[in-house]
MOPAC internal coordinates of N, CA, C and O (Angstrom, degrees):
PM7 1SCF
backbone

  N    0.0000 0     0.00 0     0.00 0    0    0    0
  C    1.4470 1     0.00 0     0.00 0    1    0    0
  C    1.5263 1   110.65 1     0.00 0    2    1    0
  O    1.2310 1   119.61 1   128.37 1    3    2    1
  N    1.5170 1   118.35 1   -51.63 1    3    2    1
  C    1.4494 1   117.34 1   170.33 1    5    3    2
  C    1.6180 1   106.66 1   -56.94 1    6    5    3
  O    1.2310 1   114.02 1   162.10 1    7    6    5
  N    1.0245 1   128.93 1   -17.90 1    7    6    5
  C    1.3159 1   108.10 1   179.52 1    9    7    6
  C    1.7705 1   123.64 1   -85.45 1   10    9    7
  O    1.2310 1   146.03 1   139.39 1   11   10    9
  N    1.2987 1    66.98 1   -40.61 1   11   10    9
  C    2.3980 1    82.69 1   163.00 1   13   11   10
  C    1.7270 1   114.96 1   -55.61 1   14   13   11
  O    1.2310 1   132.63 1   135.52 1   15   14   13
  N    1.3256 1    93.21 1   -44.48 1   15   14   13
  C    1.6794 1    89.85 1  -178.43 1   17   15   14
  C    1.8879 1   118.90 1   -73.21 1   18   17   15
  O    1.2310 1   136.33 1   150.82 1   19   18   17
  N    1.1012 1    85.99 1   -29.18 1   19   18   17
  C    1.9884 1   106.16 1   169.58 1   21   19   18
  C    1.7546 1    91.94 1   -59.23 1   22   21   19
  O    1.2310 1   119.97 1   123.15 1   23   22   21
  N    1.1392 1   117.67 1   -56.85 1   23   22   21
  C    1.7237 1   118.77 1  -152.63 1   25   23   22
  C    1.5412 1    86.58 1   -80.29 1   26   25   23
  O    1.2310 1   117.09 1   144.58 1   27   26   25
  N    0.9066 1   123.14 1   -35.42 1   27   26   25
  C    1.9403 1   102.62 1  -169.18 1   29   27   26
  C    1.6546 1   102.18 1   -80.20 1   30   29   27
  O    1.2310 1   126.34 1   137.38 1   31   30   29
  N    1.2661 1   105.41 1   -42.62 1   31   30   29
  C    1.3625 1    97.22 1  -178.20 1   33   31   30
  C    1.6953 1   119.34 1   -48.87 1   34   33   31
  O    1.2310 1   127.27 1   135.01 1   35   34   33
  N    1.3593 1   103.61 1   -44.99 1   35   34   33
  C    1.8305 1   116.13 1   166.32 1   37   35   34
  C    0.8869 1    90.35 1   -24.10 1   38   37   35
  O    1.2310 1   123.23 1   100.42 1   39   38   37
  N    1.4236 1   111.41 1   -79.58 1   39   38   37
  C    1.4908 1   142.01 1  -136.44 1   41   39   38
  C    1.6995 1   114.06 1   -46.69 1   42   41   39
  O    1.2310 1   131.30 1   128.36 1   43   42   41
  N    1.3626 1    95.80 1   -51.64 1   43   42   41
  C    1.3991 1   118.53 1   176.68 1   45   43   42
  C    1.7084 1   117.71 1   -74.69 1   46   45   43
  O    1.2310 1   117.07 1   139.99 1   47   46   45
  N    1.0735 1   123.18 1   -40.01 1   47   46   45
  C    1.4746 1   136.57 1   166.12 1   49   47   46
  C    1.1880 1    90.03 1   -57.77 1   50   49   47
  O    1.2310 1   104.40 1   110.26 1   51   50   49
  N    1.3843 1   146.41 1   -69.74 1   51   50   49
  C    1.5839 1   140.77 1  -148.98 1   53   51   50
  C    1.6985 1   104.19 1   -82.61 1   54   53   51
  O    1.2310 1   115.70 1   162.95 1   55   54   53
  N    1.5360 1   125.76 1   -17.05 1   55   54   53
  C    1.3380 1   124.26 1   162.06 1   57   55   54
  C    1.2117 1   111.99 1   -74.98 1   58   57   55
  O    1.2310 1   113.74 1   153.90 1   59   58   57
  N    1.2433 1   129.45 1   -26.10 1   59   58   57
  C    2.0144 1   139.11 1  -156.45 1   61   59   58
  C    1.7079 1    83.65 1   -79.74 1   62   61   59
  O    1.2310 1   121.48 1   118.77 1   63   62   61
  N    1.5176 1   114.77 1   -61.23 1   63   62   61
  C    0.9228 1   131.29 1  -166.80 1   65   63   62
  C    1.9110 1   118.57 1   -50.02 1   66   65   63
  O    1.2310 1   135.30 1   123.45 1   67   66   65
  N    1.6206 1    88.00 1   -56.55 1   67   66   65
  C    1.9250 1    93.47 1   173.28 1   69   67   66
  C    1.6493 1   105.67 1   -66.96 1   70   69   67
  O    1.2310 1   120.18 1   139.24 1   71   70   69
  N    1.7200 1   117.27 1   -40.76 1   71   70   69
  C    1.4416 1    98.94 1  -174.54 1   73   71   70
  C    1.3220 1   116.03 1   -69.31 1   74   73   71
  O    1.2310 1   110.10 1  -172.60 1   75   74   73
  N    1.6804 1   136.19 1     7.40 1   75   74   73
  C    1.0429 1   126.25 1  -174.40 1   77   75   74
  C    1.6871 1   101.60 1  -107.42 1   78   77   75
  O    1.2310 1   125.93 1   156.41 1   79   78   77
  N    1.1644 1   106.20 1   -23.59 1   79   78   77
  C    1.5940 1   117.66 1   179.04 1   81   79   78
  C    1.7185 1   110.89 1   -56.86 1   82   81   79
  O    1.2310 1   128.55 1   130.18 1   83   82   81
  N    1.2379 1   101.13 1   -49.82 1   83   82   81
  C    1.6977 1   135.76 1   175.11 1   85   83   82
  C    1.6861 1    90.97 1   -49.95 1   86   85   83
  O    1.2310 1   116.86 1   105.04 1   87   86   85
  N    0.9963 1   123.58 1   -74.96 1   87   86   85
  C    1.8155 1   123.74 1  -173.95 1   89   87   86
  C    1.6199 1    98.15 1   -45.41 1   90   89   87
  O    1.2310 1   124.23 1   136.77 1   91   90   89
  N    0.6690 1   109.49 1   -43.23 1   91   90   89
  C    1.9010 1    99.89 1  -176.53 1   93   91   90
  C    1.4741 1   142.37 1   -38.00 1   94   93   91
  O    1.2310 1   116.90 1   -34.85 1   95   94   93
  N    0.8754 1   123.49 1   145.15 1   95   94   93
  C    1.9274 1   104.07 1   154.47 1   97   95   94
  C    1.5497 1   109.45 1   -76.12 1   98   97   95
  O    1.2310 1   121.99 1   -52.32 1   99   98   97
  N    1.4924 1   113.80 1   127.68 1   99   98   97
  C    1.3862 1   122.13 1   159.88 1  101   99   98
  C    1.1788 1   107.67 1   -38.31 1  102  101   99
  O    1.2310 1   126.12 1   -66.21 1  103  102  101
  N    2.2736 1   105.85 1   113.79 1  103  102  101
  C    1.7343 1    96.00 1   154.93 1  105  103  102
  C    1.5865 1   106.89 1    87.55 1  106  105  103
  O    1.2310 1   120.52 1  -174.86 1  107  106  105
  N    1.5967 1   116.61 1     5.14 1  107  106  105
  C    1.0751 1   114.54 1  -153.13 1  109  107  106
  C    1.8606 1    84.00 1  -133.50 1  110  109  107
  O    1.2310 1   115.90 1   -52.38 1  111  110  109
  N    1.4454 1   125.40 1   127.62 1  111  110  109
  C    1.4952 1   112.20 1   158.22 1  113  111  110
  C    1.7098 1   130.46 1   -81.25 1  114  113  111
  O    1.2310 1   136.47 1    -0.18 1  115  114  113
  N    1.4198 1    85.72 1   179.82 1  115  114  113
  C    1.9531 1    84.50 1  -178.89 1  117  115  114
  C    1.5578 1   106.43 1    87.30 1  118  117  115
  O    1.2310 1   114.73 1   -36.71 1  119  118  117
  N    1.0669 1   127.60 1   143.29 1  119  118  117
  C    1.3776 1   151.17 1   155.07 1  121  119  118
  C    1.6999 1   103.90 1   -28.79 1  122  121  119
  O    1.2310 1   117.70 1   -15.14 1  123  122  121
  N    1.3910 1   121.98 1   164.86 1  123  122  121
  C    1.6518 1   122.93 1   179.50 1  125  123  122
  C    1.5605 1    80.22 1   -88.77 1  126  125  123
  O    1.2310 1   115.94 1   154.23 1  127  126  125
  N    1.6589 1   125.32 1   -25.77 1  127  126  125
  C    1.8890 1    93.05 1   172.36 1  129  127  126
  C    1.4888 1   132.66 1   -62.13 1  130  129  127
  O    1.2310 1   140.41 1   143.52 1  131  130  129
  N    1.3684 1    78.00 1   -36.48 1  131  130  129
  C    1.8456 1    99.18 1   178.16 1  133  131  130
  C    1.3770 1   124.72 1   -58.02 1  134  133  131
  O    1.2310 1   128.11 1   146.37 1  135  134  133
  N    1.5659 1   101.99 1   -33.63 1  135  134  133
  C    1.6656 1   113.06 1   172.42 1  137  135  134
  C    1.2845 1   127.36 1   -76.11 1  138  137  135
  O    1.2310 1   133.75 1   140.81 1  139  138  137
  N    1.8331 1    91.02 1   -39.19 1  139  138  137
  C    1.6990 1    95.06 1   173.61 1  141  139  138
  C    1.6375 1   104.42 1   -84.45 1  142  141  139
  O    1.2310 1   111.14 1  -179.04 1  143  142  141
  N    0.9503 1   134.28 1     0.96 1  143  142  141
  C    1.8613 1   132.33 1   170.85 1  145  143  142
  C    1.8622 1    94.03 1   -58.74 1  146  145  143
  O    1.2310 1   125.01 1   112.86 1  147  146  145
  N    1.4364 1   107.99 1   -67.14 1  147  146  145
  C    1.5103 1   132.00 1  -154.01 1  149  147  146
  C    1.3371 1   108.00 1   -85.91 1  150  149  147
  O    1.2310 1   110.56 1   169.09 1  151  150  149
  N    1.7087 1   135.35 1   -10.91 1  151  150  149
  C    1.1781 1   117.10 1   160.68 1  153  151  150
  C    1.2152 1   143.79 1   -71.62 1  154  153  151
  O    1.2310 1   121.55 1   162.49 1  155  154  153
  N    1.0665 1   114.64 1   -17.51 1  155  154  153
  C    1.6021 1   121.79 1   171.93 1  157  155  154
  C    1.4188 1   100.20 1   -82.58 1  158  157  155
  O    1.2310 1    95.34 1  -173.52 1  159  158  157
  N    0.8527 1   160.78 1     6.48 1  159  158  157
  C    1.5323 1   166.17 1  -140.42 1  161  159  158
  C    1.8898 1    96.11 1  -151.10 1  162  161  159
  O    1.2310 1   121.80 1   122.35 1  163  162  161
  N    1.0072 1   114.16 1   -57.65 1  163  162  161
  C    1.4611 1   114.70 1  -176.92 1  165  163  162
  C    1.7455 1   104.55 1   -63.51 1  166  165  163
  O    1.2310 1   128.94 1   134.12 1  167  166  165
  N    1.3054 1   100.37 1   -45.88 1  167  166  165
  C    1.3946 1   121.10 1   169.95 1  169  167  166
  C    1.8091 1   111.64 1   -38.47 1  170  169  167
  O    1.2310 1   128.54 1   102.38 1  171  170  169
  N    1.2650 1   101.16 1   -77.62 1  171  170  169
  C    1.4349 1   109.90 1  -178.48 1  173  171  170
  C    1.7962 1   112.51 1   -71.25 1  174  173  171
  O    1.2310 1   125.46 1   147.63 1  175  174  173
  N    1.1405 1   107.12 1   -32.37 1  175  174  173
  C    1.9019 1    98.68 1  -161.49 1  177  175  174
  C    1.8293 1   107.21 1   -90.72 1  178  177  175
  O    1.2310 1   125.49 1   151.25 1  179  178  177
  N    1.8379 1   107.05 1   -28.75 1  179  178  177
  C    1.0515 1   128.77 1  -159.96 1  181  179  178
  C    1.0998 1   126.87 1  -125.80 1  182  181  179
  O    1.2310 1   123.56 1  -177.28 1  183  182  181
  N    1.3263 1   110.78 1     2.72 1  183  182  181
  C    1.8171 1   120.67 1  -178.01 1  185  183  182
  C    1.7721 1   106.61 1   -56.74 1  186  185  183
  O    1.2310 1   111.92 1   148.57 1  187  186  185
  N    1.2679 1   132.83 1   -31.43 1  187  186  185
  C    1.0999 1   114.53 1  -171.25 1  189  187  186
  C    1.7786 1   103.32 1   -78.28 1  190  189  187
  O    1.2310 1   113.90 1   155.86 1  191  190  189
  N    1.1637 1   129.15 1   -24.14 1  191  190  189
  C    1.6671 1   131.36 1   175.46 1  193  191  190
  C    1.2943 1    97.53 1   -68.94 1  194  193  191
  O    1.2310 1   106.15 1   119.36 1  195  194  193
  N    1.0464 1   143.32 1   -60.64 1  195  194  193
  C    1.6560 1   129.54 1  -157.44 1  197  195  194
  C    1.5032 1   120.59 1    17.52 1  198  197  195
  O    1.2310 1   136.09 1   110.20 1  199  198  197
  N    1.3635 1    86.46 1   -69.80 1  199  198  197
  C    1.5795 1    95.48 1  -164.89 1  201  199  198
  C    1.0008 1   113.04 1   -72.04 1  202  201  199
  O    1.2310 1   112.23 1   176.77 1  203  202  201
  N    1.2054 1   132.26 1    -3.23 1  203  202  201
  C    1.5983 1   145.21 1  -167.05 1  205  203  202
  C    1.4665 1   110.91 1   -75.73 1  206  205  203
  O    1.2310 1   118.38 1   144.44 1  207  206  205
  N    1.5038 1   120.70 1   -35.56 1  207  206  205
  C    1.3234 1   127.25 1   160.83 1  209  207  206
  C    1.6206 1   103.85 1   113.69 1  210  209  207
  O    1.2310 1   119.28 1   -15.63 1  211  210  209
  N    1.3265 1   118.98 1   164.37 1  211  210  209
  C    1.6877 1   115.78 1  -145.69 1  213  211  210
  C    1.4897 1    92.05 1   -88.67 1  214  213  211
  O    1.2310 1   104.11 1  -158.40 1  215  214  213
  N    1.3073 1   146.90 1    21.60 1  215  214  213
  C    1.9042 1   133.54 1   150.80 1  217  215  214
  C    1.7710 1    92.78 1   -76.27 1  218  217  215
  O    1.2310 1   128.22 1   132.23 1  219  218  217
  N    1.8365 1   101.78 1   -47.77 1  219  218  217
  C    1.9243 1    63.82 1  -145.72 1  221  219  218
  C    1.9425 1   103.13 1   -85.99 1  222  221  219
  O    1.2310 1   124.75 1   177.64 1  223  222  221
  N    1.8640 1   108.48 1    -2.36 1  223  222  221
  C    1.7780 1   104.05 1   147.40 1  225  223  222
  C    0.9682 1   107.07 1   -20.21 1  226  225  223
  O    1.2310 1   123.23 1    97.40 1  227  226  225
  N    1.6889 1   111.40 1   -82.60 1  227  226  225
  C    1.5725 1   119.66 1  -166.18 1  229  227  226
  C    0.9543 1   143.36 1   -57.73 1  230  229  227
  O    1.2310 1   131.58 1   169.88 1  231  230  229
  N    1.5489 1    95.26 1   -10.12 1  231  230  229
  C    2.2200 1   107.76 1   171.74 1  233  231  230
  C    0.9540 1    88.91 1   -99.59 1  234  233  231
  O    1.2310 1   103.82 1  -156.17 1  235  234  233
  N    1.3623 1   147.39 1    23.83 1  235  234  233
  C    1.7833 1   132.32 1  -176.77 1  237  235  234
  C    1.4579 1    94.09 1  -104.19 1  238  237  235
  O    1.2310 1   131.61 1   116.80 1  239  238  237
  N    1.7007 1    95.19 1   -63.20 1  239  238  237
  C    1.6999 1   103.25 1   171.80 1  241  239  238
  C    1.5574 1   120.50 1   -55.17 1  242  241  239
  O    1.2310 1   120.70 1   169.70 1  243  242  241
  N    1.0892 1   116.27 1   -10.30 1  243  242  241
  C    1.6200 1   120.82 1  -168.15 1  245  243  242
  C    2.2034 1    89.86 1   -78.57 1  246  245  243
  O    1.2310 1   130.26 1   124.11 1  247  246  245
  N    1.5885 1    97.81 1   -55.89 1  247  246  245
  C    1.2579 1   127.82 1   172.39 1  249  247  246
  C    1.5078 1   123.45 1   -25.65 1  250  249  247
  O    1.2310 1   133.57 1   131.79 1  251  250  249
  N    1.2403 1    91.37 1   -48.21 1  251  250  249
  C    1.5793 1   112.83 1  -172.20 1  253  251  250
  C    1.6412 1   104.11 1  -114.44 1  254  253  251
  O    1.2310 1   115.74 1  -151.87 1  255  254  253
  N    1.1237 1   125.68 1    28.13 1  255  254  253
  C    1.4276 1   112.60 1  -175.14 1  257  255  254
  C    1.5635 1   108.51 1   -70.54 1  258  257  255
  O    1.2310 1   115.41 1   140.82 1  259  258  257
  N    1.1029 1   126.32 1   -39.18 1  259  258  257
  C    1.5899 1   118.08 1   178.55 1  261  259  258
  C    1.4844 1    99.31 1   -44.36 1  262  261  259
  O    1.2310 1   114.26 1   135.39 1  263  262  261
  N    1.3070 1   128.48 1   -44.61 1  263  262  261
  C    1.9479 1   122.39 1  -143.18 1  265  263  262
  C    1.8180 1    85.00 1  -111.09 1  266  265  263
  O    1.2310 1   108.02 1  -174.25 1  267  266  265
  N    1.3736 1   139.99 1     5.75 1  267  266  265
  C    1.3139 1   120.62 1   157.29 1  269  267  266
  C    1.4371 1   123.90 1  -104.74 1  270  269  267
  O    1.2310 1   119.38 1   -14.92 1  271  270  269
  N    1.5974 1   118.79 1   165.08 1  271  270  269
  C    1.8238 1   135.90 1  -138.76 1  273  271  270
  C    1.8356 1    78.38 1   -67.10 1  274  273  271
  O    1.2310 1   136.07 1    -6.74 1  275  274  273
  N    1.1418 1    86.49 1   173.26 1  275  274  273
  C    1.2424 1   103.86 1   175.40 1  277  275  274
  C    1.9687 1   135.33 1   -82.17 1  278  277  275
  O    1.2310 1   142.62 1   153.92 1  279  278  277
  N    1.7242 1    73.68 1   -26.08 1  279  278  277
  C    1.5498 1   110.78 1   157.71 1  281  279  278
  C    1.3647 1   130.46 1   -60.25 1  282  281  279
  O    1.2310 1   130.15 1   152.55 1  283  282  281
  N    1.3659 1    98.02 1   -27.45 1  283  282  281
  C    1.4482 1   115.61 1  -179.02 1  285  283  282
  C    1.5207 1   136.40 1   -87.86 1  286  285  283
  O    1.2310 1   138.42 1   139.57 1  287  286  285
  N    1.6426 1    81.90 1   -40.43 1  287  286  285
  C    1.6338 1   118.13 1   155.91 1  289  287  286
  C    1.1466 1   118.56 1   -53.47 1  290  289  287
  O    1.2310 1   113.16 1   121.83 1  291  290  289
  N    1.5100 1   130.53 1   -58.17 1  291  290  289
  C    1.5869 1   134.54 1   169.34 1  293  291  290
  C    1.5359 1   112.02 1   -45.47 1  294  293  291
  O    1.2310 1   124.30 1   118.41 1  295  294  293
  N    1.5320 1   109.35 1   -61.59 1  295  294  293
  C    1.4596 1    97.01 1   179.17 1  297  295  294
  C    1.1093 1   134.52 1   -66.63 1  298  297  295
  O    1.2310 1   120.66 1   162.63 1  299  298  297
  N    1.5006 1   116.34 1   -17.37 1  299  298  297
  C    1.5171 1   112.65 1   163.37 1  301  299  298
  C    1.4576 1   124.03 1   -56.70 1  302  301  299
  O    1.2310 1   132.89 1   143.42 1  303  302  301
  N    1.7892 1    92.69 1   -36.58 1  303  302  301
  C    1.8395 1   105.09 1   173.32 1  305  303  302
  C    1.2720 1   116.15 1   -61.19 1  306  305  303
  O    1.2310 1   125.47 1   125.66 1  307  306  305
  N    1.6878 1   107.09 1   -54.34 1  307  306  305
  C    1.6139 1    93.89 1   175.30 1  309  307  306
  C    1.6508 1   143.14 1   -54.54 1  310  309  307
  O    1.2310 1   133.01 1   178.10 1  311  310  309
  N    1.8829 1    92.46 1    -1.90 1  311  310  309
  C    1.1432 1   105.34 1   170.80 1  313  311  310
  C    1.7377 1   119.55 1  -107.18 1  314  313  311
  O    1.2310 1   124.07 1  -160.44 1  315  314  313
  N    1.1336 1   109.79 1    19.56 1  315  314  313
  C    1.2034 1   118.46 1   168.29 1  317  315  314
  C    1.6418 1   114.71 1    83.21 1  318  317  315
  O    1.2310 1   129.13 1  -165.07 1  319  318  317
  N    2.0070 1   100.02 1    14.93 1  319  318  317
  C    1.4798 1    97.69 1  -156.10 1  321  319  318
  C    1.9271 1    95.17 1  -101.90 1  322  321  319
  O    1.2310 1   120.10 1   180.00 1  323  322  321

């Protein structure tokens, strides 16, 4: 019986885990909150970098932090950025 309850619990941690992977952009970090905080902001401040790849995103937004959401601002903080 202790061993069944060990295996579902896995089980369930490793589903929490893929269904949150699933919310994402492919290839993309941060939570689908975190992405949708910073897209309209990447959108407006940073659309010409895109393709440039998510460091120099993040020096764009670093760049522009006065003129991005506030939403956007936090998650950069919560990332220590």
């Amino acid at each position: 019986m202790r061993k069944f309850v060990l295996a579902l619990a896995l089980l369930s941690s490793t589903s929490a885990a893929f269904a949150q992977q699933q919310q994402t952009i492919p290839g993309r970090p941060g939570t689908a909150e975190e992405q949708a905080a910073c897209n309209r902001d990447v959108q407006r401040h940073c659309r010409s970098l895109i393709d440039q790849g998510d460091f120099v995103i993040l020096a764009c937004l670093k760049e522009n932090r006065t003129k991005i959401s506030a939403a956007c601002d936090k998650v950069l903080k919560n990332h220590g950025q």
